[in-house]
C-alpha positions in Angstrom: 75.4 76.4 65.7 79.1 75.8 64.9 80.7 72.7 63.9 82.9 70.9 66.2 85.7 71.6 63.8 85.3 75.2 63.8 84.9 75.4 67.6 88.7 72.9 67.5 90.4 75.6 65.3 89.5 78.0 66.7 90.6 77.0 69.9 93.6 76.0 68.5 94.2 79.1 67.3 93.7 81.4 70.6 96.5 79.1 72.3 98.7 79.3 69.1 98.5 83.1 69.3 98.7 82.6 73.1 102.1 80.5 72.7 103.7 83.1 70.0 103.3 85.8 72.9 104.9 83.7 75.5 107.9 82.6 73.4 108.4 86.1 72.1 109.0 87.2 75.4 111.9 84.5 75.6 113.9 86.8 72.8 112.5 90.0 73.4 113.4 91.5 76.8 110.9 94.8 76.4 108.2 92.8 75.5 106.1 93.5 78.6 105.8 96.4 78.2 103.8 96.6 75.0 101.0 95.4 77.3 98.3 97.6 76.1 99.1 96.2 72.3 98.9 92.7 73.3 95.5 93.5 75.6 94.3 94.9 72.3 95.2 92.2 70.5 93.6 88.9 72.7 90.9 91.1 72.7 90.7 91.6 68.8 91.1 87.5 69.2 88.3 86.6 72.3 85.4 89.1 70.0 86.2 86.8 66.8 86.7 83.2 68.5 84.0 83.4 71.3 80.4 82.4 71.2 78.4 85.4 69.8 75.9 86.1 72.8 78.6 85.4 75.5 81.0 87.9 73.9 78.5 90.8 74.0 77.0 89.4 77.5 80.9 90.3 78.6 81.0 93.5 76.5 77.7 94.8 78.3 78.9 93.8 81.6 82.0 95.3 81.2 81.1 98.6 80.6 78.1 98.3 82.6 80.8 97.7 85.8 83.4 100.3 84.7 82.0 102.9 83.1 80.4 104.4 86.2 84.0 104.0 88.1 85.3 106.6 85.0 82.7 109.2 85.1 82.9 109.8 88.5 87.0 109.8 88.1 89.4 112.0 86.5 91.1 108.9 85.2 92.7 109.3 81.3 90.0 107.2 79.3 92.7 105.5 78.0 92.9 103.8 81.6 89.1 103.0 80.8 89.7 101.4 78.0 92.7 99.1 79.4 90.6 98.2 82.2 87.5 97.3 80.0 90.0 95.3 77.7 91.5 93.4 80.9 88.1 92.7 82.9 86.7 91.1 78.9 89.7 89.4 78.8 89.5 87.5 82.1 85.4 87.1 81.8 86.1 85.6 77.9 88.9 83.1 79.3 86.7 82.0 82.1 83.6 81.6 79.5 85.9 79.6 77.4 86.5 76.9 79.4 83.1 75.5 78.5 83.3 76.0 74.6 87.1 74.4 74.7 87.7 72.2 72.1 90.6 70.4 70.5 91.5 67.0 68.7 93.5 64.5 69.7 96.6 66.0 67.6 96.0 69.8 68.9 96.2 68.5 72.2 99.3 66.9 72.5 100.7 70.3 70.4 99.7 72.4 73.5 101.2 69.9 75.9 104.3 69.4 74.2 104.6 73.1 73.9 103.8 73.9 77.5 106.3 70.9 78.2 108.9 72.5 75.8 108.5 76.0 78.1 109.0 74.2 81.5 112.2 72.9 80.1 113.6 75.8 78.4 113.0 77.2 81.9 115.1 74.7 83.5 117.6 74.8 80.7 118.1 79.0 80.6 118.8 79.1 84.3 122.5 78.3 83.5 122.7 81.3 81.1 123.7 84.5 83.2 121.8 86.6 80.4 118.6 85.4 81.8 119.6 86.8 85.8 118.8 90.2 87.1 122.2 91.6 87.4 121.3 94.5 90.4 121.1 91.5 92.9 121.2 87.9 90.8 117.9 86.7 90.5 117.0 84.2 88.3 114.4 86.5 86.1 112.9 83.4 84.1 111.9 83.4 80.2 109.4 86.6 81.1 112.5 88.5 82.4 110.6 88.9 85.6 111.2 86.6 88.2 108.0 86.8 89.6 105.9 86.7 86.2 108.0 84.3 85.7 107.0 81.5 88.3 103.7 82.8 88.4 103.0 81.7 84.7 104.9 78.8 85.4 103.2 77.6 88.1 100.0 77.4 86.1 101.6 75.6 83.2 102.9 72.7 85.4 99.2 72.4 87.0 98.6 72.1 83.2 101.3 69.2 82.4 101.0 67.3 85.7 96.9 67.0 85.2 97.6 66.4 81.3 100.4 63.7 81.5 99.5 62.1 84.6 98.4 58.9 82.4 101.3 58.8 80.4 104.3 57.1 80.3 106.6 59.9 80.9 104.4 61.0 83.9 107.4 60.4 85.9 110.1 62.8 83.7 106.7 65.7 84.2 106.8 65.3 88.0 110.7 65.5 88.2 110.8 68.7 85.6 107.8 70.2 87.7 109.7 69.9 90.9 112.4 71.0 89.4 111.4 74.2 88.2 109.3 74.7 91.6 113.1 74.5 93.2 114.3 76.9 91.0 111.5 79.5 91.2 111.7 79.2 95.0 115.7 79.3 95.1 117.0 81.3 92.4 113.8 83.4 91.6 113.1 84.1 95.3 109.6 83.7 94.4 107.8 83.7 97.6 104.1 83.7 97.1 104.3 80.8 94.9 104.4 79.1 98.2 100.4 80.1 98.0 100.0 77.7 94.8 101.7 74.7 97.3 98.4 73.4 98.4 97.0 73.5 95.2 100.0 71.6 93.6 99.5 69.1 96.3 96.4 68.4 95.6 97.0 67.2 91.7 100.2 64.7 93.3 97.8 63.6 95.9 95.5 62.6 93.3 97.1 61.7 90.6 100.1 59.8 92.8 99.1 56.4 94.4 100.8 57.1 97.8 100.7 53.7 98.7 103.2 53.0 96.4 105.9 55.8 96.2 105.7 56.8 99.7 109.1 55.2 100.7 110.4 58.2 97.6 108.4 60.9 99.6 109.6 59.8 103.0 113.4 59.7 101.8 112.6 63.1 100.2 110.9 64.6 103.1 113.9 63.4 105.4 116.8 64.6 103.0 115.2 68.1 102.9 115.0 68.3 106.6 118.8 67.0 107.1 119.7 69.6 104.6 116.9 72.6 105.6 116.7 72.4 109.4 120.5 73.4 109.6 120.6 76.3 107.6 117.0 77.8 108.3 118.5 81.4 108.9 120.2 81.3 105.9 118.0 80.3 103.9 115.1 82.8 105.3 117.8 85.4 104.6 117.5 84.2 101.1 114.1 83.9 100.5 113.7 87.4 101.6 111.5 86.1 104.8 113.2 87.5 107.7 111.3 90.9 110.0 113.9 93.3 108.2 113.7 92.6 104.7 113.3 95.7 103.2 110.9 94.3 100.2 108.7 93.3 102.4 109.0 96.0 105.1 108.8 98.5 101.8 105.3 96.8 100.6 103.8 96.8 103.8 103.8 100.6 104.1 102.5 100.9 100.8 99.3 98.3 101.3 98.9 100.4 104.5 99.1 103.7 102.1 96.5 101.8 100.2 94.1 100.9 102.6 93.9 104.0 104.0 93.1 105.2 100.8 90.6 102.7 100.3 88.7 103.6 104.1 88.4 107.0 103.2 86.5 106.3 100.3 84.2 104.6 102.6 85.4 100.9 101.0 83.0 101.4 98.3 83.5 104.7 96.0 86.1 103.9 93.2 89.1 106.1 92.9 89.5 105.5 89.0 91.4 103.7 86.8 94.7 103.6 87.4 94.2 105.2 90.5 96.2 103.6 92.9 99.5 103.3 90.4 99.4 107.2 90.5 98.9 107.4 94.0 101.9 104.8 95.0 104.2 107.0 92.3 103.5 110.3 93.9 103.5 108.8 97.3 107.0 107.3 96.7 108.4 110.1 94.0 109.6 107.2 91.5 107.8 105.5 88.8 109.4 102.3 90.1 107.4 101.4 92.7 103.7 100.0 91.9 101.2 98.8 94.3 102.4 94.9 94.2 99.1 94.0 95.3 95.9 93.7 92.8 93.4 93.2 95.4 94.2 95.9 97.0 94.7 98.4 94.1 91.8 97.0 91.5 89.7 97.7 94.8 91.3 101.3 95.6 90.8 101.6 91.5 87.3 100.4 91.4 85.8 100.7 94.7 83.1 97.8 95.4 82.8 96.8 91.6 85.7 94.9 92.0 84.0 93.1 94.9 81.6 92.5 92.5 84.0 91.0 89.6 85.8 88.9 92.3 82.3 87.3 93.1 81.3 86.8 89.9 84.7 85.2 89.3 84.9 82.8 91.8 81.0 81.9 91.1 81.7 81.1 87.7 84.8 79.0 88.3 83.7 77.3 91.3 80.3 76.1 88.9 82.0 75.0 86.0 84.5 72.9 88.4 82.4 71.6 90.6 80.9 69.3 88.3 84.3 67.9 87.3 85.4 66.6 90.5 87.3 69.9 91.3 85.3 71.2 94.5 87.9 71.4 96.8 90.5 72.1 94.1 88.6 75.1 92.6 89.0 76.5 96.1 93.0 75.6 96.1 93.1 76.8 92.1 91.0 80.4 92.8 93.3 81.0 95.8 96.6 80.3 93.2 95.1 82.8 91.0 94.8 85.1 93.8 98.6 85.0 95.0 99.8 86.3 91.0 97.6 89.6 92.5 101.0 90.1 94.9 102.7 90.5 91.3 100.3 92.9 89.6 99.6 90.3 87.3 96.2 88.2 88.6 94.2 89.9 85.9 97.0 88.9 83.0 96.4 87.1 79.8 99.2 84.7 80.6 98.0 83.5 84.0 94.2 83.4 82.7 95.1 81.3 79.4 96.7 78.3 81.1 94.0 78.5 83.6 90.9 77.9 81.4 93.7 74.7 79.8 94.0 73.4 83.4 90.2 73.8 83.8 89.5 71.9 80.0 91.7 69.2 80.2 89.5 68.2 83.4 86.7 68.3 81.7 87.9 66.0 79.0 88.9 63.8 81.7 86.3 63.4 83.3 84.3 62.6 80.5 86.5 59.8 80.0 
């Protein structure tokens, strides 16, 4: 049995190499797309740190769920093997949440450094280098607007649950609702409006209400006098009006993809990277991708991915549960679920800050 010092580095270690990646993509602009090398590399990272038996449980039911979607594919194995390494990855990060351990010191590392990132996102939105220059979007230290806020979204959760004690609770809040601002208004983020309920839930529980609601009410009223007014034009903004074309242009493609999906009988698996193929050869540019994991890892993967998405949401839902998180593991899964609108639910950076959000519970409730 390992050592509680072991089990702390090597905790410590998976979010250091976790943090590198995230900062590297500050100063490198290409970096997402050396996705496969950094899948390869968690992965490397997850077999080494990870509990023996849980490692190879994931390993076995990996290939035990995939496999068969290949074989009866013409899928490139080297989609196989990206998909194997993505499902691990996501089944290792949910496993860790209950082998999580770090000392005092490595804790308030991680937080300062996920603190540090929510304020070098605030900081680089008055830099034009960091905007999309095709229509001036603010593309955020992943240089992806969505990525961007997703990721984001997830780290605040982090700060908010971890400084909510603190004496600077109250500079956390205002950086959190700050960036939230930004990924709504210069992003044009939209389905971070998803994670709202969840975000509501941590200030409704770690706000006393009773105390700060004459702050809330003067907020609620000054965003009204300033919203109410200018609703059209901010719709136009947000991309939420009938004749945006981005969301005019996705809806034919999930309809592309279901269609796909219903022919298969909602059950027989297309292949790995199936449904990229499909939406490139349907459009006739790689540009365009499906936007929509649900969709796609179900057109990919038929009715295993039904399968993984039970399995996920049975594991988290269990591990939370116990920790006073029964309603917010609903909110938190759902949160998870909107990134899917960004092809990026089954990412390495959403799932990392998700099993810290999910720790630093823990640890709190123990308290």
């Amino acid at each position: 049995m390992e050592s509680l010092t072991i089990r702390r580095n090597k905790s410590f270690f998976i979010l250091l190499i976790y943090f590198i990646f995230l900062f590297l993509n500050v100063f490198i602009e290409n970096m997402s797309s050396y996705g496969y090398i950094q899948s390869l590399i968690f992965g490397v990272v997850f077999f080494f740190c990870s509990k023996w038996k849980e490692c190879i449980n994931n390993i076995i039911l990996t290939l035990v769920l995939l496999v068969p979607v290949w074989i009866n594919s013409n899928s490139s194995y080297l989609y196989l093997i990206n998909d194997c390494f993505t499902l691990f990855l996501v089944l290792s990060c949910i496993d860790a949440f209950r082998s999580l351990e770090l000392s005092g010191q490595q804790r308030r590392i991680i937080a300062r450094l996920f603190l540090l990132y929510s304020i070098m996102f605030i900081v680089c939105a008055a830099f034009p280098s960091f905007y999309d220059g095709e229509d001036s979007r603010y593309a955020g230290l992943l240089h992806g607007a969505n990525t961007s806020s997703s990721v984001l979204m997830f780290i605040l959760a982090f700060i908010i649950e971890y400084y909510k004690d603190s004496k600077i609770k109250l500079f956390v809040y205002c950086t959190s609702f700050i960036c939230f601002i930004i990924c709504v208004f210069l992003s044009n983020t939209r389905s971070i409006f998803i994670g709202i309920p969840y975000l509501l839930w941590l200030y409704r529980e770690n706000i006393n209400l009773k105390k700060v609601w004459p702050i809330i009410f003067l907020i609620i009223a000054l965003g009204a006098y300033l919203i109410v007014p200018n609703l059209i034009f901010i719709s136009e903004d947000l991309r939420l009006t009938a004749e945006d074309t981005s969301m005019l242009t996705r809806a034919s493609l999930y309809e592309s993809i279901w269609e796909g999906i219903a022919s298969n009988y909602y059950i027989i698996a297309h292949g790995p990277n199936a449904c990229v193929a499909f939406i490139q050869n349907l459009t006739e540019s790689d540009r365009y991708s499906p936007h929509n994991d649900m969709l796609s890892y179900w057109y990919d993967w038929g009715i295993v991915w039904l399968i993984v998405l039970s399995i996920m949401f049975i594991r988290i839902k269990r591990y939370l549960e116990v920790y006073k998180m029964n309603i917010g593991a609903i909110f938190l899964f759902l949160f998870v679920m909107s990134c899917g609108l960004h092809n990026i639910m089954m990412h390495i950076y959403i799932w990392i800050p998700l099993i810290c959000i999910m720790w630093i519970r823990r640890i709190q409730t123990k308290l």
